[in-house]
C-alpha angles and dihedrals in degrees: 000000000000116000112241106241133231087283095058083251126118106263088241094053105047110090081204097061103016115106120229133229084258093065088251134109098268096231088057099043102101087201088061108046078047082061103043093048091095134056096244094045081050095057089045097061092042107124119236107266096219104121128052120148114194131222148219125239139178084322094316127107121211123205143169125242103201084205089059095039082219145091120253130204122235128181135214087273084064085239105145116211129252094233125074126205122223086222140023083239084068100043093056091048088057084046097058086049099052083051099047084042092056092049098055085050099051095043090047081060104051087046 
């Protein structure tokens, strides 16, 4: 299993800490960001989407939906969200707000 890097990303994944075919950090290789600068270099750099483990998080379990190119949100119930996130970052950030979200309501409750 890849590490998640500084930027909550796979390593292999991040354009900031990935290393390029060249041996350099892709966002500093200036013959990959020439590459990059038009829409067909950018599909070719694309990395293969195959694996893609989901987590658990504050009862909430993330995954990614390789139709959607995106990660999804499900709850205990096993209910999955409408909404997709571009990035598993996001994701857990939606996550950290249904939680903080649930909280407040059910403190609001008790009071």
């Amino acid at each position: 299993m890849t590490v998640p890097c500084i930027h909550g990303f796979r390593t292999d994944e991040c354009t900031a800490c990935r290393t390029c075919q060249h041996g350099l950090v892709t966002s500093r290789c200036g013959r990959c960001i020439k590459a990059s600068s038009t829409p067909a270099g950018r599909q070719a750099l694309l990395v293969s989407h195959d694996d893609h483990p989901s987590e658990e998080r504050a009862g909430y379990e993330i995954f990614y939906v390789p139709a959607l190119s995106g990660w999804q949100v499900r709850n205990g119930d096993a209910i999955a969200s409408d909404e997709s996130y571009r990035s598993i970052f996001l994701a857990r950030k939606a996550v950290d707000d249904l939680a903080a979200a649930a909280e407040l309501k059910a403190a609001k409750r008790s009071a």
